[in-house]
Every structure is written in C-alpha cells, then in structure tokens.
N, CA and C atoms as an extended XYZ file, in Angstrom:
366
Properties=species:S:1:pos:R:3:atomname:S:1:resname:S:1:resid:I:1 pbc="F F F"
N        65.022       27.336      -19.287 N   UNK     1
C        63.799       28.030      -19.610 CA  UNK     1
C        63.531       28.036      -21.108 C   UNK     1
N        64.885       27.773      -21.801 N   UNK     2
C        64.262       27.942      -23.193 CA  UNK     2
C        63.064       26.975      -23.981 C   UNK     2
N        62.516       25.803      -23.189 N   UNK     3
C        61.664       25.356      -23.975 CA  UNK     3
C        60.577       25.499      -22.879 C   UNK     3
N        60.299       26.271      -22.301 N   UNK     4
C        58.829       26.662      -21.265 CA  UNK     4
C        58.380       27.625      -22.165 C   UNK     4
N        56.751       27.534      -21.674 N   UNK     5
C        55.725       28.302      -22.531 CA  UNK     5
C        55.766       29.105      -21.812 C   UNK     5
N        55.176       29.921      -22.632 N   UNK     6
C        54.886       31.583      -21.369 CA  UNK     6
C        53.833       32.355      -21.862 C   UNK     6
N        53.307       33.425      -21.079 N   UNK     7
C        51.963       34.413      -21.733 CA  UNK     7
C        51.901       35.478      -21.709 C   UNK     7
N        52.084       36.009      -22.234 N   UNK     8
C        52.086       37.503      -22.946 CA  UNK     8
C        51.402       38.074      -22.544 C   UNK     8
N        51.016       39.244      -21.499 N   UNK     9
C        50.233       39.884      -21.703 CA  UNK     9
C        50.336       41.032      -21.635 C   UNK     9
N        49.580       41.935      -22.401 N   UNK    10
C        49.629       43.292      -22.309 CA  UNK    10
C        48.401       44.313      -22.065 C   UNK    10
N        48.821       45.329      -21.558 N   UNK    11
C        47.752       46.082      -20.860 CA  UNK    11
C        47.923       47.184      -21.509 C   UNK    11
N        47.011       47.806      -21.699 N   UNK    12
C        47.394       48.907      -22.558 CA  UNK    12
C        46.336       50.005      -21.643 C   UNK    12
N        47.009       51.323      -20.865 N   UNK    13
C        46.280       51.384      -19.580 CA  UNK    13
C        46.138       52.950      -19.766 C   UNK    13
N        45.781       53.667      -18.971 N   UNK    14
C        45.392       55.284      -19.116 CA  UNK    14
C        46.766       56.370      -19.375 C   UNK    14
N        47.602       55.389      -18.392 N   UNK    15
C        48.980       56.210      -18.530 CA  UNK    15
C        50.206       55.373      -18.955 C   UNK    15
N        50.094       54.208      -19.563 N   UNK    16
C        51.089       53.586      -19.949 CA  UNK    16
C        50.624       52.363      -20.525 C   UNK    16
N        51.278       51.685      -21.442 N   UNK    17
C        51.505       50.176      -21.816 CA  UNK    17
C        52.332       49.661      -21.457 C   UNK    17
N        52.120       48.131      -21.265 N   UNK    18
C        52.648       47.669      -20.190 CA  UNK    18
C        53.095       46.342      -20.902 C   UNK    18
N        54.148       45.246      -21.166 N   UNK    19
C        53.773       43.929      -21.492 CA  UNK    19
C        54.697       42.879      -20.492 C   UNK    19
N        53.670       42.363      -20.028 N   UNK    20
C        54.102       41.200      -18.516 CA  UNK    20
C        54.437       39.900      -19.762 C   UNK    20
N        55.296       39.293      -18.847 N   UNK    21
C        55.479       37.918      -19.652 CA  UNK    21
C        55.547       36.900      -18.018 C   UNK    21
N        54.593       35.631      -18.233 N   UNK    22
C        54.323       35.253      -17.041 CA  UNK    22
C        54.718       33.815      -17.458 C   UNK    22
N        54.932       32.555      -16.679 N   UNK    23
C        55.494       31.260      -16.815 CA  UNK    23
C        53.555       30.699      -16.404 C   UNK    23
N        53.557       29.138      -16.688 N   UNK    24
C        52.135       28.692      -16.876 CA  UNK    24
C        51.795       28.722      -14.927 C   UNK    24
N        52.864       28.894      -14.153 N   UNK    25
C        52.442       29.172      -12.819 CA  UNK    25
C        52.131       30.288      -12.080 C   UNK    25
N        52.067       31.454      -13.211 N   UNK    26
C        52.022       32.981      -13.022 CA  UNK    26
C        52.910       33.173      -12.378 C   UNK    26
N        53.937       32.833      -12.078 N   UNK    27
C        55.394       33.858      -11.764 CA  UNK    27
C        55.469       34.743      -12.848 C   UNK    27
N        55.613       36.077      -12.839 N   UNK    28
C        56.573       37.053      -13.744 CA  UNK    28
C        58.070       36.754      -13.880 C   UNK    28
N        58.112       36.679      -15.100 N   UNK    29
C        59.215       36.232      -15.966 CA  UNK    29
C        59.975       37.234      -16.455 C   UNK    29
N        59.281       38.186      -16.904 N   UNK    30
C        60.070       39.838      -17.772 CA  UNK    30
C        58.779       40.810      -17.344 C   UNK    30
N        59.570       42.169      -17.662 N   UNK    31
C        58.067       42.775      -17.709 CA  UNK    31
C        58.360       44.250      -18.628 C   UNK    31
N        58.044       44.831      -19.362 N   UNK    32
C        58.498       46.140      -20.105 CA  UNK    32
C        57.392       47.029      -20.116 C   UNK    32
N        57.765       48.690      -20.133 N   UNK    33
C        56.586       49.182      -20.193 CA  UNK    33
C        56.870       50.482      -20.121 C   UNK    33
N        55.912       51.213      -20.799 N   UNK    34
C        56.019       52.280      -21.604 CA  UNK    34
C        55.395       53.941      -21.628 C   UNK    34
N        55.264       54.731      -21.062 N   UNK    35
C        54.606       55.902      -20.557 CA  UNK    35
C        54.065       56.678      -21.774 C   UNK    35
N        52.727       56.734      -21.881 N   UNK    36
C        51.933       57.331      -22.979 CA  UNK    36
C        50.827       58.642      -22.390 C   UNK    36
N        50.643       59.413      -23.088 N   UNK    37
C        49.784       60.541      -23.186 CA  UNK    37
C        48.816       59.733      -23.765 C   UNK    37
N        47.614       59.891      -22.347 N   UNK    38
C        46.329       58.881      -22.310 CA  UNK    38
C        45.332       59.330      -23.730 C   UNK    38
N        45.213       60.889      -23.731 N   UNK    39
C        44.202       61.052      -24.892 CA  UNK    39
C        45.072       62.299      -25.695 C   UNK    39
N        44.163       63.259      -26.474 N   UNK    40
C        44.464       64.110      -27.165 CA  UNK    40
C        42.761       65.104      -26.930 C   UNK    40
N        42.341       66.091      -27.019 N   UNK    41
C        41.041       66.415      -27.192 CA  UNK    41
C        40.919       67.828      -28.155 C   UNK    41
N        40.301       67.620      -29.269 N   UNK    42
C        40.210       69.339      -29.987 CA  UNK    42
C        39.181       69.446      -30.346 C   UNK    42
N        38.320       69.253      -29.496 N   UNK    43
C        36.932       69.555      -29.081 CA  UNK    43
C        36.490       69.464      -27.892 C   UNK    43
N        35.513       70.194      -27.076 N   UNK    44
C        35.163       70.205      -25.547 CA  UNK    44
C        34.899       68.595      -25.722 C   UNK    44
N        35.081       68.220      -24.102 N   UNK    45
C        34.347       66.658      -24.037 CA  UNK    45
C        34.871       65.621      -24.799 C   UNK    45
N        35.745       66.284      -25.912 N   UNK    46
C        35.983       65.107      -26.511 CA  UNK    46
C        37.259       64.058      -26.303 C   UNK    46
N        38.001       62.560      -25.645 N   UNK    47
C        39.128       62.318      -25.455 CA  UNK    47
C        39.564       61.201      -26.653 C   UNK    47
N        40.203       61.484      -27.569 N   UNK    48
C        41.145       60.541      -28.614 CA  UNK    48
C        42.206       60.052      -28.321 C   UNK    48
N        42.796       59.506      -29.172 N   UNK    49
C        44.408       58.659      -29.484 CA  UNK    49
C        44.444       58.194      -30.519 C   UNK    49
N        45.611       58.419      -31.464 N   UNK    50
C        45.246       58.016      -32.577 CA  UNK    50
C        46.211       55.886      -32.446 C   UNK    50
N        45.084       55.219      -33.030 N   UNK    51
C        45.760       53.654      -32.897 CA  UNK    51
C        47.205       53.543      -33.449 C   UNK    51
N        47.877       54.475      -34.250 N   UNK    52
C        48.916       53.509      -34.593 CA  UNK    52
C        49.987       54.412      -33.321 C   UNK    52
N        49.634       55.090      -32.492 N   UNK    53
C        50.119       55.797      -31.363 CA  UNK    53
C        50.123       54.337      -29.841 C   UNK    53
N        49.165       53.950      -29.974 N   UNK    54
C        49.382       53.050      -29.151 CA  UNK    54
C        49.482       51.725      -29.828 C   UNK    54
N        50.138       51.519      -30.867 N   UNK    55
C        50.515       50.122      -31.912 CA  UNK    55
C        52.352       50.881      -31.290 C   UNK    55
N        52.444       51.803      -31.679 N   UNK    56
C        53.958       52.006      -31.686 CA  UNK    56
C        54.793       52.024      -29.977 C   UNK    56
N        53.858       51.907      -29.388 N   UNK    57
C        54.316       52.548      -28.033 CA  UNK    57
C        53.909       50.671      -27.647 C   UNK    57
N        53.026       49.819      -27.447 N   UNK    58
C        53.891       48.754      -27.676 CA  UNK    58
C        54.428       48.181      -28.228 C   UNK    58
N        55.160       48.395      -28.990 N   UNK    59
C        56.389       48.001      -29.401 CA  UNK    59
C        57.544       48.139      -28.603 C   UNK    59
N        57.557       49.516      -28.128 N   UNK    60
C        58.812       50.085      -27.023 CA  UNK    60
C        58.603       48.895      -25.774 C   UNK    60
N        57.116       48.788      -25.020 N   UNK    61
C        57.210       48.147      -23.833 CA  UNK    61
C        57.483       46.290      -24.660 C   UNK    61
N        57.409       45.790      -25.652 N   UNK    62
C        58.010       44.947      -25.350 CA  UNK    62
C        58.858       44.686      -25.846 C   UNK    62
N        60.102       45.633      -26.505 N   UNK    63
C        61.303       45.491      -26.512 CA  UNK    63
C        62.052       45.573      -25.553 C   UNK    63
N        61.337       46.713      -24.125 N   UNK    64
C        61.694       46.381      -23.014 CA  UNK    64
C        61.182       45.148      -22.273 C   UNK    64
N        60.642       44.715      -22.701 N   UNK    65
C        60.338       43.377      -21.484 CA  UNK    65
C        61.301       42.765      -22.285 C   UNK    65
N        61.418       41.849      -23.563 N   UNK    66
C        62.601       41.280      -24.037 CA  UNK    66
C        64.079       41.261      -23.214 C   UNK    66
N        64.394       43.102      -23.316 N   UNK    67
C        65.758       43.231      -22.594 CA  UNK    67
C        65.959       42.902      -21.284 C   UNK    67
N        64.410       42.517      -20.454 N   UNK    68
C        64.568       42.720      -19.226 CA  UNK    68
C        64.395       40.902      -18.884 C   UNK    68
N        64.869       39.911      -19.919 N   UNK    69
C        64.502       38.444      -19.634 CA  UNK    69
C        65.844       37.781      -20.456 C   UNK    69
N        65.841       37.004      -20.147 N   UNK    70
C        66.695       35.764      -21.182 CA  UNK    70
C        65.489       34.395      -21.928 C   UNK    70
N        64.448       35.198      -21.689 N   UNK    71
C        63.175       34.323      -22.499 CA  UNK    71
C        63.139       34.691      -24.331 C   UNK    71
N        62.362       33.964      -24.731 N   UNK    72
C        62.635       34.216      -26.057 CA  UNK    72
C        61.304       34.419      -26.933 C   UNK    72
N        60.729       35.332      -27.338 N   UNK    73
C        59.731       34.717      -28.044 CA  UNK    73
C        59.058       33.881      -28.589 C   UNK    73
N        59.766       33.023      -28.886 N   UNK    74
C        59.117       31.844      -29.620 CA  UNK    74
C        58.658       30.878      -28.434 C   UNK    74
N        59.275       31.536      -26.729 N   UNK    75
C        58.494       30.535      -26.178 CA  UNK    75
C        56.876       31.043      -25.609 C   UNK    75
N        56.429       32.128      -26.295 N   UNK    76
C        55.083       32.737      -25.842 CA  UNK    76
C        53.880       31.813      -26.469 C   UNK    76
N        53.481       31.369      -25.692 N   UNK    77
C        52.007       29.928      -26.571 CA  UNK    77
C        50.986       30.657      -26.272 C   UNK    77
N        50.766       31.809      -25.995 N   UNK    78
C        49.356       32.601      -25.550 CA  UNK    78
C        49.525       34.305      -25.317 C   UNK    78
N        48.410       34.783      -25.300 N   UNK    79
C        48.624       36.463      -25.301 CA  UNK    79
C        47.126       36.911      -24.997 C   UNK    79
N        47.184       37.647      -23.725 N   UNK    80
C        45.777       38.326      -23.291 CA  UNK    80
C        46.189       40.060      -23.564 C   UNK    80
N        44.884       40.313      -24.019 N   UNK    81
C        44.554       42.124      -23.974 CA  UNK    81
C        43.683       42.497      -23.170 C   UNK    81
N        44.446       43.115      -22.735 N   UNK    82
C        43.414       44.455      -21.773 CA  UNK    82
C        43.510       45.822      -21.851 C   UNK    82
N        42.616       46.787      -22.045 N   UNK    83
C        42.760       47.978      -22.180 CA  UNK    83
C        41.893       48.934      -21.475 C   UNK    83
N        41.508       50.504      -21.834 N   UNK    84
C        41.038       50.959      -20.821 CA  UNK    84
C        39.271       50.774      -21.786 C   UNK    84
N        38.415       50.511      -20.543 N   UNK    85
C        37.282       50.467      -20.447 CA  UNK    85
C        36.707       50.139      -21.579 C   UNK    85
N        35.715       51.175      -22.046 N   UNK    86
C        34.934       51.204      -23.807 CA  UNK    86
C        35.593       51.894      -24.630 C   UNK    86
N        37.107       51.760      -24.844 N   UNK    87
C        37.772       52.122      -25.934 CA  UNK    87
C        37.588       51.547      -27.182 C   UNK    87
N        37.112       52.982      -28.185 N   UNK    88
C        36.536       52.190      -29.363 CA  UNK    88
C        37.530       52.279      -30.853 C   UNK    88
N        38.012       51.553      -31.305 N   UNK    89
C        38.495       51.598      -32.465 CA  UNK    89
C        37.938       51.448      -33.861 C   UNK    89
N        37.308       52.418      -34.670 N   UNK    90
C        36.668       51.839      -35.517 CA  UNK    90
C        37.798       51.201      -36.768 C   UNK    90
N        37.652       50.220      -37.541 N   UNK    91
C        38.243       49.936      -38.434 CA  UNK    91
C        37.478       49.133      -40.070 C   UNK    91
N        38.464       49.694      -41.194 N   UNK    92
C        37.622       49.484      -42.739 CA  UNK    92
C        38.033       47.518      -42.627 C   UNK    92
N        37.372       46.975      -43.421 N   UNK    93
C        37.177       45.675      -43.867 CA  UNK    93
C        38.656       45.117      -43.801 C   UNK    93
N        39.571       45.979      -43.968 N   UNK    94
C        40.667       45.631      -43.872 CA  UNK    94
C        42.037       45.669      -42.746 C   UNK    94
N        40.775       46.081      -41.434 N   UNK    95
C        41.666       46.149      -40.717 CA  UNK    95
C        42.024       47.696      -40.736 C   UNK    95
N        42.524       48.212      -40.800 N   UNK    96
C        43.071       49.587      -41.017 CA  UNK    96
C        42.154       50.270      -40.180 C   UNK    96
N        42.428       51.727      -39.454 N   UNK    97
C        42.212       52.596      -38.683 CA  UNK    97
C        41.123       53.487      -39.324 C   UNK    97
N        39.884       53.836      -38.866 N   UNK    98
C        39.637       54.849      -39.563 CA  UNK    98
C        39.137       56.377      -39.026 C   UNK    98
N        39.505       56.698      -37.723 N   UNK    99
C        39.609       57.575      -37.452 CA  UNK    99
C        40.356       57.186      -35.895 C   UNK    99
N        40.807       58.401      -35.275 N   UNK   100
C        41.177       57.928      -33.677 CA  UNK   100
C        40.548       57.195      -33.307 C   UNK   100
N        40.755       56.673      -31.937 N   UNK   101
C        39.931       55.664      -31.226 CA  UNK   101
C        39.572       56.746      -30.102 C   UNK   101
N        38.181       56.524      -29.982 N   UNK   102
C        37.122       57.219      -29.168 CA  UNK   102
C        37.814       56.870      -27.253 C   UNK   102
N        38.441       57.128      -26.473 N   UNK   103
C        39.003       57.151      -25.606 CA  UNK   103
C        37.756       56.635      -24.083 C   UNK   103
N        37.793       55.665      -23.295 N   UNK   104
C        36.348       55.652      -22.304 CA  UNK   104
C        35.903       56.889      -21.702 C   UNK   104
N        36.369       58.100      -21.172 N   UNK   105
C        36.199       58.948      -20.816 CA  UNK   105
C        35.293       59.911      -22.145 C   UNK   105
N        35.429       59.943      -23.319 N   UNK   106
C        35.120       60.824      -24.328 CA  UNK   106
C        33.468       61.363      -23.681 C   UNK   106
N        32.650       62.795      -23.733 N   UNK   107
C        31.722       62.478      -22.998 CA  UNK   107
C        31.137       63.342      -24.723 C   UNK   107
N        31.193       63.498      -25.399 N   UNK   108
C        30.430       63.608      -26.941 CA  UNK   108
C        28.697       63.559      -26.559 C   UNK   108
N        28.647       62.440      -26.256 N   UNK   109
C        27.395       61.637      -26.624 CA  UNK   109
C        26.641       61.821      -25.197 C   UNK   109
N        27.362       62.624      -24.271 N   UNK   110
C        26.648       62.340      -22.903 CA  UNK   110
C        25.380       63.319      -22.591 C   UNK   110
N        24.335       62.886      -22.241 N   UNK   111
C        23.335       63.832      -21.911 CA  UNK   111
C        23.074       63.599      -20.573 C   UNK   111
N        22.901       64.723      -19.757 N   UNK   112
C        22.564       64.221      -17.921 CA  UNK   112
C        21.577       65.553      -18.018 C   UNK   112
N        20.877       65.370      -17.706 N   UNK   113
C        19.753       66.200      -17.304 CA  UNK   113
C        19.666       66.287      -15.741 C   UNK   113
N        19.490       67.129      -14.820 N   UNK   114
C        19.879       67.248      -13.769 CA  UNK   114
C        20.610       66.263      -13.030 C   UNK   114
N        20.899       65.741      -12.098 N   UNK   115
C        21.487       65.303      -10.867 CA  UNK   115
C        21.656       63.682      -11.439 C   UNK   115
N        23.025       62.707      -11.759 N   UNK   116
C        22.897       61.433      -11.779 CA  UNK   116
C        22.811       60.886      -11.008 C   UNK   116
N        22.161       59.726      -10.996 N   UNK   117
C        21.321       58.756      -10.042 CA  UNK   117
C        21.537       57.572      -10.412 C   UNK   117
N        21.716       56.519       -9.217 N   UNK   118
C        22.227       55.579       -9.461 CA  UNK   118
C        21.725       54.650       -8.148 C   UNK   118
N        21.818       53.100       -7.973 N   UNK   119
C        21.704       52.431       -6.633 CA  UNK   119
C        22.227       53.232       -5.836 C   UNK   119
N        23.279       53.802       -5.789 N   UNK   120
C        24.246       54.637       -5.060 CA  UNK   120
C        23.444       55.496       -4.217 C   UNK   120
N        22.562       56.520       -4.471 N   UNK   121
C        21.949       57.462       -4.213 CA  UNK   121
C        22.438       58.544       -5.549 C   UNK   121
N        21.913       59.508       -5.426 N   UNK   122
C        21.749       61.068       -6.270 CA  UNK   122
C        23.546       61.491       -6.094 C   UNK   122
C-alpha cells in the first residue's frame, strides 16, 4: 500500500469531525474522528464556534485515523470538505479568523411573520 494514492476526506459535522481516508476504489482505508460541542450561543437565536475550535479538533480526528492505518500521508493525492450547511467563516486578507463562525442553525437574521409556507403546505 505504500505507494497507492488515497483521499482524504473530512467532514466536519454537527456533532463531530470526522477524517475518512479512502483508496481510488472507495474502500475505507482508516478512519478517525472526533466529538465536538456543535455551537456556543450568548445571545437568544444566536449559534457560534469559534474556527480555531474546529481547526484543533481536526487535528485529534486525524491523528486518529493515522493510528487507525499503516497508510502514510504522503500517500494522500486529494482532499474533499464537507461541513454543516451555511456555515460562515468570515476571514481578514490574510486568512485569519475574524470573529466565530456564524453556525447554519444561527436564526439572528430570521424574520417569519406568521405561519411558514412552503411547496410543502403551511
């Protein structure tokens, strides 16, 4: 296995991060992963996390996927992200954090004036 490619991916999900390592035939190869406190809120409505909270927490899930393979990093040729919904991170010119990341659930901005409606029905 040491000279097969492989793909990284990580999920970064409501209640945990996760990082799969898959072979180019999607077999799972390793997998590590990590149990996180989805938001924070200190305001009604409002759901946060601060980014270097979920920068540090994968790290843990893929030091566990590592331990959980005899694969090696250097054979990863690719890496997909997924996370939850409209999670927003704002960041300065440089990359850097500049306040929490706005969580998909956050309802701040939500206005419903009676009953929501949808194809669905009322």
């Amino acid at each position: 296995m040491a000279n097969d490619s492989l793909i990284l991916a990580i999920d970064n999900g409501t209640q945990s991060v996760r990082a799969l390592l898959f072979d180019k035939q999607g077999n799972l190869i390793g997998k590590g992963k990590q149990e996180i406190e989805p938001y924070f809120s200190e305001q009604p409505g409002w759901a946060e996390q601060h980014p270097e909270y979920f920068w540090h927490n994968l790290g843990l899930a893929c030091e566990a996927l590592w331990q959980s393979t005899s694969a090696k990093p250097e054979q990863v040729l690719g890496v997909t992200v997924t996370t939850q919904r409209g999670t927003v991170i704002n960041l300065d010119k440089s990359g850097k954090p500049l306040r929490p990341a706005i969580i998909w659930l956050d309802q701040r901005h939500a206005k419903v004036d009676g009953p929501v409606k949808g194809p669905w029905g009322a």
